[in-house]
C-alpha positions as a Markdown table, in Angstrom:
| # | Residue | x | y | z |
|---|---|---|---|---|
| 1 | Unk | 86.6 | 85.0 | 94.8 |
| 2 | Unk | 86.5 | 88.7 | 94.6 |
| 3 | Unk | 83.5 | 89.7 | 97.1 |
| 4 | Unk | 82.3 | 93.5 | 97.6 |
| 5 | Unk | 80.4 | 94.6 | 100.9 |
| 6 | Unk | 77.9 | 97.3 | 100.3 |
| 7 | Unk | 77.2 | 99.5 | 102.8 |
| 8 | Unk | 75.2 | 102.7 | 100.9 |
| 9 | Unk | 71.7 | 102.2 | 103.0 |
| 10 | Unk | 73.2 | 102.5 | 106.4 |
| 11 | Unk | 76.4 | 103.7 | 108.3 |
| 12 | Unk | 79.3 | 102.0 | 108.6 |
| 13 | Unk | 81.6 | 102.0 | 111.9 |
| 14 | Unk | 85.2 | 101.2 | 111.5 |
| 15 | Unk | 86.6 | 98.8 | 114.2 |
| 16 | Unk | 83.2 | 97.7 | 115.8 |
| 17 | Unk | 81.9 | 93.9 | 116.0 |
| 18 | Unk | 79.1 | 94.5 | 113.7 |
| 19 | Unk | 78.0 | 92.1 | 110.9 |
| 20 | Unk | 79.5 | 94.4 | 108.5 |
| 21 | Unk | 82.7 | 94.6 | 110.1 |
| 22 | Unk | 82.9 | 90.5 | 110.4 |
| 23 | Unk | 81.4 | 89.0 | 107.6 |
| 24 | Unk | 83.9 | 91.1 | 105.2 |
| 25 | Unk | 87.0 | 89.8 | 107.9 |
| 26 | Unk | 86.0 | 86.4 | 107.4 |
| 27 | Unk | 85.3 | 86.0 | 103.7 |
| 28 | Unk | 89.0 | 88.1 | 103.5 |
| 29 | Unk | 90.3 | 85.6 | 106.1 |
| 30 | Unk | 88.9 | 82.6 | 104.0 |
| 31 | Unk | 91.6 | 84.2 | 101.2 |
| 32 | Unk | 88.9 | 86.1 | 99.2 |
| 33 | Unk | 90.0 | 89.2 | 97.8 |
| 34 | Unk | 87.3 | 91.5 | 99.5 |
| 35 | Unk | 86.3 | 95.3 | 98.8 |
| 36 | Unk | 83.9 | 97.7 | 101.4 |
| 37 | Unk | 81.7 | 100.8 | 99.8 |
| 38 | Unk | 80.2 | 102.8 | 101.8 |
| 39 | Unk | 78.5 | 105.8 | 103.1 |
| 40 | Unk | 80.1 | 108.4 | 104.9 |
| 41 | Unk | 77.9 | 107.9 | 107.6 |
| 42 | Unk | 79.6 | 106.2 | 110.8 |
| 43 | Unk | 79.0 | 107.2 | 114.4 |
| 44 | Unk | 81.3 | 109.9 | 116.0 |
| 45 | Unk | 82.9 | 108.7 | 119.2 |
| 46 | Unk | 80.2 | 106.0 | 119.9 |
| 47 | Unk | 77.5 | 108.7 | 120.9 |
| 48 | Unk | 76.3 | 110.8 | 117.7 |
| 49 | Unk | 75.8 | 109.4 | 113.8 |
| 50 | Unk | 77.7 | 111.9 | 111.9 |
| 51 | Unk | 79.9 | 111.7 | 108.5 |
| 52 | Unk | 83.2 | 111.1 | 107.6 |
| 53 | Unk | 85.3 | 112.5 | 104.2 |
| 54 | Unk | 85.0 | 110.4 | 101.2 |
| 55 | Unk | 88.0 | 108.6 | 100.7 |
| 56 | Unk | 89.6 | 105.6 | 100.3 |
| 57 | Unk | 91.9 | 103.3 | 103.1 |
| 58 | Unk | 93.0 | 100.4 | 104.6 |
| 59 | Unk | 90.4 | 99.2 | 107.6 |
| 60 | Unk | 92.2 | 97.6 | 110.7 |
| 61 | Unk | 91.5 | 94.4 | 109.0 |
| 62 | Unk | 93.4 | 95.2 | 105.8 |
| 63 | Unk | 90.7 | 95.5 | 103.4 |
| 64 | Unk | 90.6 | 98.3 | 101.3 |
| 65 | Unk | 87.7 | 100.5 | 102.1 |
| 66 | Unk | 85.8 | 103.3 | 99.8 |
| 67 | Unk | 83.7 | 105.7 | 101.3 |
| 68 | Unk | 81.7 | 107.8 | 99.2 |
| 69 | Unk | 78.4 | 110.7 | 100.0 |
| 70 | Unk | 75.3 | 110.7 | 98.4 |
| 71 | Unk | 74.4 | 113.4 | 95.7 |
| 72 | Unk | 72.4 | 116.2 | 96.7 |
| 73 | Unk | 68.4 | 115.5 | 95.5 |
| 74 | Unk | 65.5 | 118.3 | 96.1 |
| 75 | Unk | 67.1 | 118.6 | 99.9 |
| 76 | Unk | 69.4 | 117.2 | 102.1 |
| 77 | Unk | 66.6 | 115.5 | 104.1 |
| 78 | Unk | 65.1 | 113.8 | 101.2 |
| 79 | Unk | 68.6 | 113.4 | 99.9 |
| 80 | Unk | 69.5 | 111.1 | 102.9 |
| 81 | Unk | 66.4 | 108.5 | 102.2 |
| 82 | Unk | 66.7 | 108.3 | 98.7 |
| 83 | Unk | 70.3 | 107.7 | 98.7 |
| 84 | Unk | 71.7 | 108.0 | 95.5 |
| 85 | Unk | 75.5 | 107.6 | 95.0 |
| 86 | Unk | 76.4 | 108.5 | 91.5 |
| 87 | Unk | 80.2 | 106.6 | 91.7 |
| 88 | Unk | 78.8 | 103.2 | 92.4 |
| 89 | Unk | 78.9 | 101.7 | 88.4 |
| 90 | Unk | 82.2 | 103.1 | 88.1 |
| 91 | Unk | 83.6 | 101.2 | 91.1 |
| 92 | Unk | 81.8 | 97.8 | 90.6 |
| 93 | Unk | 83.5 | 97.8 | 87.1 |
| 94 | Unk | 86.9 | 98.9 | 88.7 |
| 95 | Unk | 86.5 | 95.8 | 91.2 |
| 96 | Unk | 84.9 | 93.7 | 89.5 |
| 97 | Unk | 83.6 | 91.0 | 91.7 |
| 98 | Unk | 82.4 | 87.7 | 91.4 |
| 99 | Unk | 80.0 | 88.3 | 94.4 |
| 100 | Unk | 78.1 | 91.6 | 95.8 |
| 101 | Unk | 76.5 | 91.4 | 99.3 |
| 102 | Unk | 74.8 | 94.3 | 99.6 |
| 103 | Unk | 73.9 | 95.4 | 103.3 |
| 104 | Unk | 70.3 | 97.0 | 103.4 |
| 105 | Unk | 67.6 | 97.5 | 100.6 |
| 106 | Unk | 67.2 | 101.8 | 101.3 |
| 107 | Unk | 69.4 | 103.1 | 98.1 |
| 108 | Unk | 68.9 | 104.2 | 94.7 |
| 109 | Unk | 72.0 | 102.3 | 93.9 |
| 110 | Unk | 70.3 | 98.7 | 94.2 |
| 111 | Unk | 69.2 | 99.6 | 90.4 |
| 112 | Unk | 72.4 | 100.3 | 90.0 |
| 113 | Unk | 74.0 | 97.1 | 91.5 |
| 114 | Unk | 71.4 | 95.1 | 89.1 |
| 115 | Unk | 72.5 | 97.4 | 86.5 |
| 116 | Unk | 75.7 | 95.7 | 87.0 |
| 117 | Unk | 74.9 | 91.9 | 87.5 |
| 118 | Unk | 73.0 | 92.5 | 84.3 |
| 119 | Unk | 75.8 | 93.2 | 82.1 |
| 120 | Unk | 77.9 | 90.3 | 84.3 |
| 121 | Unk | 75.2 | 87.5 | 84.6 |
| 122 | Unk | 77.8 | 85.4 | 86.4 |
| 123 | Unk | 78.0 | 87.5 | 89.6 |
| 124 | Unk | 75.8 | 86.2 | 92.4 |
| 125 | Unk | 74.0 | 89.2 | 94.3 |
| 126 | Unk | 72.8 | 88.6 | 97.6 |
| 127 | Unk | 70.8 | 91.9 | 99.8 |
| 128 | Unk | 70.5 | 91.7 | 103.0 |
| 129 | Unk | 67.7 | 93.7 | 105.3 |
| 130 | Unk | 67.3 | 94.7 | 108.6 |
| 131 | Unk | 64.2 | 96.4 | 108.1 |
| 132 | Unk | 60.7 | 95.4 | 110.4 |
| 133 | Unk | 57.8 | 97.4 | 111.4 |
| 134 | Unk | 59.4 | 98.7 | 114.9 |
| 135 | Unk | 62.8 | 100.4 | 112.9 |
| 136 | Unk | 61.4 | 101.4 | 109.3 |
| 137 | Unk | 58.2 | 103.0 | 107.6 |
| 138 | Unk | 57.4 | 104.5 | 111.1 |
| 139 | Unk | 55.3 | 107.5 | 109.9 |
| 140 | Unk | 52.6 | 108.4 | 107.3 |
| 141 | Unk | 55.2 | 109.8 | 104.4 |
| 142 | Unk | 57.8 | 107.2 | 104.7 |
| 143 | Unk | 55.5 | 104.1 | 105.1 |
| 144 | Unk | 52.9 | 105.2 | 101.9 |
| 145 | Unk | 55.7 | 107.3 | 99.9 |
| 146 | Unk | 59.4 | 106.2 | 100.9 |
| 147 | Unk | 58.9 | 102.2 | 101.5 |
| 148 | Unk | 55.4 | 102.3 | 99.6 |
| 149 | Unk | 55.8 | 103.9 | 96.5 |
| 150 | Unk | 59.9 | 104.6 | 96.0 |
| 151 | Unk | 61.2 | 101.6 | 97.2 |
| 152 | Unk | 58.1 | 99.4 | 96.4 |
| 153 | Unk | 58.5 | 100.2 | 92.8 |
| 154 | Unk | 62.1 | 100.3 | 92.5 |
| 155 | Unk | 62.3 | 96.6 | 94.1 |
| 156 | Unk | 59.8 | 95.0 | 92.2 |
| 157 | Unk | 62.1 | 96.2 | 88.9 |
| 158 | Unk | 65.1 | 94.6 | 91.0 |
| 159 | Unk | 64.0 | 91.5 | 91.8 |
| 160 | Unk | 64.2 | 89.0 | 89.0 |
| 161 | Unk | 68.2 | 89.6 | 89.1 |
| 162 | Unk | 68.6 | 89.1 | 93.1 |
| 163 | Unk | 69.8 | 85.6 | 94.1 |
| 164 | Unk | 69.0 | 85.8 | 97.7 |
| 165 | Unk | 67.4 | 88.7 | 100.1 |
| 166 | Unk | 69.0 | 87.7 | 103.8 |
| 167 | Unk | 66.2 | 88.4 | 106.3 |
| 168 | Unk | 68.1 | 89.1 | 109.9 |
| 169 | Unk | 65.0 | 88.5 | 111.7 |
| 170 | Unk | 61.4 | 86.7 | 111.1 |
| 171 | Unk | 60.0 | 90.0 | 112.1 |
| 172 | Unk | 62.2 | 91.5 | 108.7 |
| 173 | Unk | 60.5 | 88.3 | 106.2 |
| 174 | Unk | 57.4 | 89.7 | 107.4 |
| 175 | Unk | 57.8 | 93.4 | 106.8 |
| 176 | Unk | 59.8 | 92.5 | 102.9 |
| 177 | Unk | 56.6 | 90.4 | 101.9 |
| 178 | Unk | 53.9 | 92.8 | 103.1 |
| 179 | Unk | 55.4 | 96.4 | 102.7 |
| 180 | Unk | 56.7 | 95.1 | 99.0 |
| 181 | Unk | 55.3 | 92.1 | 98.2 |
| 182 | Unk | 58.6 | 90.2 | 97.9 |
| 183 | Unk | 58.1 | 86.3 | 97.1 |
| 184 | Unk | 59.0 | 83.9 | 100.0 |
| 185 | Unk | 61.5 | 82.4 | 97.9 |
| 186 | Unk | 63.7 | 84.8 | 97.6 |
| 187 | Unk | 63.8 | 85.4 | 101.0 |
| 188 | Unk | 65.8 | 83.7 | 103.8 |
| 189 | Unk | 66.4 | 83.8 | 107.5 |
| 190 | Unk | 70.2 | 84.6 | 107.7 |
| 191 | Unk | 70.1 | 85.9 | 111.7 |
| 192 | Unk | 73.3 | 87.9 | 113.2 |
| 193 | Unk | 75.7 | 85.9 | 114.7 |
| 194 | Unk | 78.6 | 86.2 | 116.6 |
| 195 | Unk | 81.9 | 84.2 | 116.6 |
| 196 | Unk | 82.8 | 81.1 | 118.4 |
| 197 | Unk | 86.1 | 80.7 | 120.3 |
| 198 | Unk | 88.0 | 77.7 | 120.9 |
| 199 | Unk | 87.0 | 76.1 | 124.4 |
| 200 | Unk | 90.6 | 76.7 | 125.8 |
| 201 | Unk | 90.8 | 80.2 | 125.0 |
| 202 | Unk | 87.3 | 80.6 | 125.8 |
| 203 | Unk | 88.0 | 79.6 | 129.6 |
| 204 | Unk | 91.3 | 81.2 | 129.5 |
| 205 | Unk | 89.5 | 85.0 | 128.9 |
| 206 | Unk | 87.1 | 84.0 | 131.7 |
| 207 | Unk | 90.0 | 83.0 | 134.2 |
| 208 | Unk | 92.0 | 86.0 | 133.5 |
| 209 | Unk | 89.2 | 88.7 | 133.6 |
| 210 | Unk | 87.4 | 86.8 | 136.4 |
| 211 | Unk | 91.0 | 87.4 | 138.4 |
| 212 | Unk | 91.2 | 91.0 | 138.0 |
| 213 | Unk | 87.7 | 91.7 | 139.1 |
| 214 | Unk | 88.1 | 89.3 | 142.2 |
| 215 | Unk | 85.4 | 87.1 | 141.3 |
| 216 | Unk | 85.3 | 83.9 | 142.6 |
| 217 | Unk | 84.0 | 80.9 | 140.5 |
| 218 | Unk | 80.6 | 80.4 | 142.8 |
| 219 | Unk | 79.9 | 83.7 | 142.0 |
| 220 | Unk | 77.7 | 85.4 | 139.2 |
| 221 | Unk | 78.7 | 87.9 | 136.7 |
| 222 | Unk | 75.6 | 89.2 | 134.9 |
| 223 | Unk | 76.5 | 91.7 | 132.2 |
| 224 | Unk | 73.8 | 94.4 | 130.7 |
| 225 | Unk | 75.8 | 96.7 | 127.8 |
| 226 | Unk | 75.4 | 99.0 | 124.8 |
| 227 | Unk | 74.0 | 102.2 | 124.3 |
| 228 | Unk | 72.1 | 103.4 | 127.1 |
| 229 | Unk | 68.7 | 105.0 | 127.0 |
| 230 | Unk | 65.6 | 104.4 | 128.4 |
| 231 | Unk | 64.3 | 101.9 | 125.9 |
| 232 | Unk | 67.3 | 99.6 | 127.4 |
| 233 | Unk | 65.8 | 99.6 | 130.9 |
| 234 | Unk | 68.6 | 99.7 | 132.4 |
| 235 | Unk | 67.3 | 101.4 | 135.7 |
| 236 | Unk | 64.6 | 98.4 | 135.8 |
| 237 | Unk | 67.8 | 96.1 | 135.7 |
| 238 | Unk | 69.7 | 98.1 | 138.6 |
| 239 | Unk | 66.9 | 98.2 | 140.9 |
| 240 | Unk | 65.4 | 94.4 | 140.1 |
| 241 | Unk | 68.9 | 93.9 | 141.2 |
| 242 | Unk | 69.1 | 95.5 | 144.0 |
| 243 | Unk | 66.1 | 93.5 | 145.9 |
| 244 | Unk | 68.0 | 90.6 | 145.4 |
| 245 | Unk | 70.9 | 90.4 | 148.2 |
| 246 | Unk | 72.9 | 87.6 | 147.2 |
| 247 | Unk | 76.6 | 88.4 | 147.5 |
| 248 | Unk | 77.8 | 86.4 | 145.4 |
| 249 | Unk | 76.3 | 88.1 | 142.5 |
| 250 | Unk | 77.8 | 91.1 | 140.5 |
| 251 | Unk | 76.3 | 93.3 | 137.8 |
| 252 | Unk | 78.6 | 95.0 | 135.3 |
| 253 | Unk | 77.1 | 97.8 | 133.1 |
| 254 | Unk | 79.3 | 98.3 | 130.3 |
| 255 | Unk | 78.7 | 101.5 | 127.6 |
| 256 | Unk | 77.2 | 104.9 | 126.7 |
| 257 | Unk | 74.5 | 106.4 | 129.1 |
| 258 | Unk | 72.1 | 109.2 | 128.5 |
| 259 | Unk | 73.4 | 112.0 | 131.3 |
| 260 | Unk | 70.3 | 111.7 | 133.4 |
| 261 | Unk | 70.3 | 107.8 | 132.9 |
| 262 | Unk | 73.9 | 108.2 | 134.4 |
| 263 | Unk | 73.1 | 110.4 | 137.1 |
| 264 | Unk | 70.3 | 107.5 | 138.8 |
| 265 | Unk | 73.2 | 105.1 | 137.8 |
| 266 | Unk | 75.6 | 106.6 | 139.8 |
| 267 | Unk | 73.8 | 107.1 | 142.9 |
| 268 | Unk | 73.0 | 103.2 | 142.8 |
| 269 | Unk | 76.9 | 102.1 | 142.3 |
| 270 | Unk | 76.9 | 104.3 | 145.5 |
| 271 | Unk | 74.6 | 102.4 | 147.1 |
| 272 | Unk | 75.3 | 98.8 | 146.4 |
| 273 | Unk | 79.0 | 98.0 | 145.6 |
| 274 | Unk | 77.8 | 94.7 | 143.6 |
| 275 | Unk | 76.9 | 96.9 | 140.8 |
| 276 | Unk | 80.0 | 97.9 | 138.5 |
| 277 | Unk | 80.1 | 100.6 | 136.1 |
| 278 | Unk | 82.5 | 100.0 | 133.4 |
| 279 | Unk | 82.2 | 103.0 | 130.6 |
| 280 | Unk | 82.4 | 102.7 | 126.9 |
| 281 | Unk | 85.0 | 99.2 | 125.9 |
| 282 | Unk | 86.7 | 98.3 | 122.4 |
| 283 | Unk | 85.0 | 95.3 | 121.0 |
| 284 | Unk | 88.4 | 93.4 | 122.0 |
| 285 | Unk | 87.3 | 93.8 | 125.5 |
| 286 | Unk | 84.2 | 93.2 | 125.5 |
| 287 | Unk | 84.9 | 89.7 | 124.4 |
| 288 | Unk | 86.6 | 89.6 | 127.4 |
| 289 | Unk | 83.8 | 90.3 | 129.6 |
| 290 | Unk | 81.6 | 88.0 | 127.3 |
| 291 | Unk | 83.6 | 84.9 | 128.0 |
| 292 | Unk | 83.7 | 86.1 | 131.7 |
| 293 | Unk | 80.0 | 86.3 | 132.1 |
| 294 | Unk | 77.3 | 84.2 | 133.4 |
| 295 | Unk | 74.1 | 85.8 | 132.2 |
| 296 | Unk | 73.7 | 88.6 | 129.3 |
| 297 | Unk | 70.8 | 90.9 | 130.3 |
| 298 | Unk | 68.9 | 92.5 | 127.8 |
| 299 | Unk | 65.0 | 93.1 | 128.7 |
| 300 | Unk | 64.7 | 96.4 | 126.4 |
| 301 | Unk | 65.3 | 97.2 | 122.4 |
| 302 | Unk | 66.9 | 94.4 | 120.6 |
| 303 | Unk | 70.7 | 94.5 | 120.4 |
| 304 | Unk | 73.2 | 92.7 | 118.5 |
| 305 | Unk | 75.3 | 92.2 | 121.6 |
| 306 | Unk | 72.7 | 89.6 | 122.5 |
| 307 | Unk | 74.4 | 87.4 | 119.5 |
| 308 | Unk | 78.0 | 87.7 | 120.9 |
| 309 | Unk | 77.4 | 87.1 | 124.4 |
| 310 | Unk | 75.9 | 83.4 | 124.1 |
| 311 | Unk | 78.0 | 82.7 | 121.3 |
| 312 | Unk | 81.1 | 83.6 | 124.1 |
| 313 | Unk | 79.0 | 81.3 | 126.4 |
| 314 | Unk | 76.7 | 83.5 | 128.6 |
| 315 | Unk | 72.9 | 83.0 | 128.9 |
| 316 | Unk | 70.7 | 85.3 | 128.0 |
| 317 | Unk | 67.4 | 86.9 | 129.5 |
| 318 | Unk | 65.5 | 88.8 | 127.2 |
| 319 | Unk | 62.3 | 90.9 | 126.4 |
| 320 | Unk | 60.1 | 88.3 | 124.6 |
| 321 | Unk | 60.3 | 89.7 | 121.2 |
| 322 | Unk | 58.9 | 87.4 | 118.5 |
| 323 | Unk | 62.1 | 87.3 | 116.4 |
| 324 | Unk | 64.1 | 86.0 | 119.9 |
| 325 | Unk | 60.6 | 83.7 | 120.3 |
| 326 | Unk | 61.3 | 82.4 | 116.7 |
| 327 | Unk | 65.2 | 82.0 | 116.7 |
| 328 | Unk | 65.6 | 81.2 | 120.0 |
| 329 | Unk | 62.9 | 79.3 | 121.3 |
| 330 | Unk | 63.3 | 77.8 | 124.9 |
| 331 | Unk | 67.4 | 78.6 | 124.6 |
| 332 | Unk | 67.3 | 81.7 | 127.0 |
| 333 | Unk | 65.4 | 82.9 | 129.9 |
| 334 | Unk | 62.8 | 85.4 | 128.9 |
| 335 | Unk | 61.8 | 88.4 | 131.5 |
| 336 | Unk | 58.8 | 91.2 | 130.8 |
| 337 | Unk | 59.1 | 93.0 | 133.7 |
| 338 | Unk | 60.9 | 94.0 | 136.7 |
| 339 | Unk | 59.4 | 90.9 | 138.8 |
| 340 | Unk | 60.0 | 88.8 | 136.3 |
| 341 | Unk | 64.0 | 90.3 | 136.6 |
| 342 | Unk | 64.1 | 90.2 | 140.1 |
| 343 | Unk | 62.2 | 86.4 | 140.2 |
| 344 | Unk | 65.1 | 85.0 | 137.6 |
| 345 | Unk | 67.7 | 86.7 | 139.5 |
| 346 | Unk | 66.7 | 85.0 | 142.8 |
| 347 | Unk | 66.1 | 81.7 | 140.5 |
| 348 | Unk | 69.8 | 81.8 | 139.0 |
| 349 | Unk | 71.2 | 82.6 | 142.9 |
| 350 | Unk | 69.4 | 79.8 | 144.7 |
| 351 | Unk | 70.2 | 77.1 | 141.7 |
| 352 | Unk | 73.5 | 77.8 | 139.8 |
| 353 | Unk | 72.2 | 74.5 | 138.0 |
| 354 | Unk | 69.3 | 76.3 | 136.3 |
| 355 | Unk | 72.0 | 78.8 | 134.9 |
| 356 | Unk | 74.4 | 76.5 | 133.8 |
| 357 | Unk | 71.9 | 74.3 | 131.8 |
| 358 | Unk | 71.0 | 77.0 | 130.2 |
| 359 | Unk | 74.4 | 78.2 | 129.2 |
| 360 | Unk | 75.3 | 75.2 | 127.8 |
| 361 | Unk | 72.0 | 75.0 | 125.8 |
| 362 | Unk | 72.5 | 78.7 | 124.7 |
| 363 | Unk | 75.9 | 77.9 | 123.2 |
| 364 | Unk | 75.1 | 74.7 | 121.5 |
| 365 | Unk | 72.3 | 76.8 | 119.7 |
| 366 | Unk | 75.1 | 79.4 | 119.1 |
| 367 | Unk | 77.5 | 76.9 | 117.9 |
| 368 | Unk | 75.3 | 75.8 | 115.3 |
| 369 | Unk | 72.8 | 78.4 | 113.9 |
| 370 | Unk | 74.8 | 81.7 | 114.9 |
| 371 | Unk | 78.5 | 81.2 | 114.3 |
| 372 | Unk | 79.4 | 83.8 | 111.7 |
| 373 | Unk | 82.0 | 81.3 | 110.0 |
| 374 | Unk | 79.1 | 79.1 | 108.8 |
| 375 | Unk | 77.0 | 82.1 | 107.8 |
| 376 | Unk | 79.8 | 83.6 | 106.1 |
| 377 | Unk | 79.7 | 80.3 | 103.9 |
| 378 | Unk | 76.4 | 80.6 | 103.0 |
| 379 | Unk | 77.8 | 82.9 | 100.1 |
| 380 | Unk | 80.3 | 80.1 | 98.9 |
| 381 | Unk | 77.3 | 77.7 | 98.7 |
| 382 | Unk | 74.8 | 80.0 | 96.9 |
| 383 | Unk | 77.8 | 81.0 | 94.7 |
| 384 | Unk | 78.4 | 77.6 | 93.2 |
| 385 | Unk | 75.1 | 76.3 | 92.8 |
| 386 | Unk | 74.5 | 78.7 | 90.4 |
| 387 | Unk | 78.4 | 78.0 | 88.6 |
């Protein structure tokens, strides 16, 4: 099949390990042929989101790539919401693909996209959306004009020709049905996932990073990563950490950090030589430290890494969001505050058992709901139910 990734509502980030950078590898790997088109908009040196040239090239995947700007409408800042890209007919005709997954609802260009299917009724057309009430329609103008009005009115026209909208979270089927009043089913849960490695190559990563940090396999790696900021917690982490003595723990902090955030960091690496600092790492790596790991921390904003670190077999503890409530369930620990950090980390160093049960339970829920393989299929199976 010839399969086109849409990326027009959002940035795109060349070699990351984002759903948009693996679903398009794997539908390519599975001997599609497979097209990207994007914004402009990617992040500049992991820190800042800023724009690229438009242009077309070869990702480090080997799938062709188009990036493209939106047209200029009233002002740039009005420019950037509605996102109109006037090339978009032009190079859905040039492709001219059996199946468009279209990453986000936020562009002009979905009419266009349905413009399309129209004229080819045999292409299925899947959306995706990310959007909830904590990331989108956060003020008065974009929640009553932008989501309310704009978008409101130009989904409702859209609708009828969209096979499938792919909700990320329960939080996201929520926000689709009551912001624009999209029908249950059309909607489906389709969370982020994260890819599952072979068992011997699995332990073999573990082994090999485990050597060169001198870890010993009694002791425990917990792992906290991504962009920094104060809605991570991360200084809640450090110090919940620190009233715990155990030696045979280790915490690795692995990413970006606000310059103040880095400062209080610092000064507690100084302090307690269980804590590692490891700076920004290549998605390559950071599998690496994945597999290594016994526990993924994550008690702040939500994060994709979440996904890949029990999928490469660590546990989680996590802020009890409702979407990790709904997915999740009873498959990770679940910490508020820093008590309920500190109480889990003296839990996991007085019982390794209580860990490693819940590993093993993380990863068979990984294994089945959140391998990206399996969701990647979900195309192929929507796709020829309605051949």
């Amino acid at each position: 099949m010839r399969i086109i990734h849409i990326m027009l509502s959002q940035y795109y980030v060349d070699n990351y390990n984002y759903q948009e950078n693996i679903l398009p590898r794997i539908h390519k790997d599975d001997g599609n042929d497979v097209m990207i088109l994007a914004s402009t908009a990617t992040y500049i040196n992991n820190l800042r989101l800023g724009y690229l040239k438009s242009g077309r090239y070869i990702n480090e995947d080997g799938i062709q790539v188009i990036r493209i700007h939106h047209s200029l409408f009233l002002n740039n800042a009005i420019s950037s919401k509605i996102r109109r890209y006037p090339e978009t007919y032009k190079l859905l005709e040039e492709f001219s693909p059996d199946v468009i997954f279209c990453h986000g609802l936020m562009t002009y260009e979905i009419k266009t996209i349905v413009q399309y299917k129209k004229k080819h009724d045999d292409v299925t057309l899947f959306f995706d959306s990310h959007a909830d009430f904590n990331n989108s329609a956060s003020n008065f103008f974009s929640r009553k004009i932008i989501h309310g009005i704009f978008y409101k009115n130009l989904i409702a026209a859209i609708l009828p020709s969209v096979d499938k909208i792919l909700c990320v979270t329960q939080e996201s089927i929520i926000f689709l049905k009551n912001m624009y009043g999209i029908p249950s089913n059309k909607l489906k849960l389709y969370p982020l996932g994260g890819e599952i490695l072979e068992s011997n190559l699995r332990q073999s990563k573990r082994n090999v990073l485990r050597s060169m940090l001198n870890l010993k396999s009694s002791d425990i790696l917990i792992i906290h990563c991504g962009k920094m900021t104060k809605y991570k917690r991360t200084l809640e982490i450090v110090a919940a950490f620190k009233n715990v003595t155990d030696k045979k723990m280790r915490l690795i902090l692995i990413g970006s950090m606000d310059r103040e955030l880095e400062i209080s960091i610092d000064e507690s690496v100084k302090q307690d030589p269980r804590i590692l600092k490891m700076g920004w790492k290549e998605p390559s790596e950071l599998v690496d430290y994945f597999c290594a790991g016994d526990l993924y921390i994550q008690p702040g904003s939500q994060s994709v890494n979440m996904q890949h670190a029990i999928c490469y077999g660590c546990a989680a503890a996590l802020y009890p969001h409702e979407s990790h409530k709904s997915l999740l369930g009873d498959k990770v620990f679940y910490v508020e505050t820093i008590n309920d950090m500190e109480l889990l980390f003296k839990e996991i160093s007085e019982s390794r058992d209580s860990l490693e049960n819940m590993r093993k339970r993380s990863f068979e829920f990984a294994r089945e709901k959140l391998d990206y393989k399996k969701l990647a299929a979900i195309v192929y199976q929507v796709s020829h139910k309605r051949i």
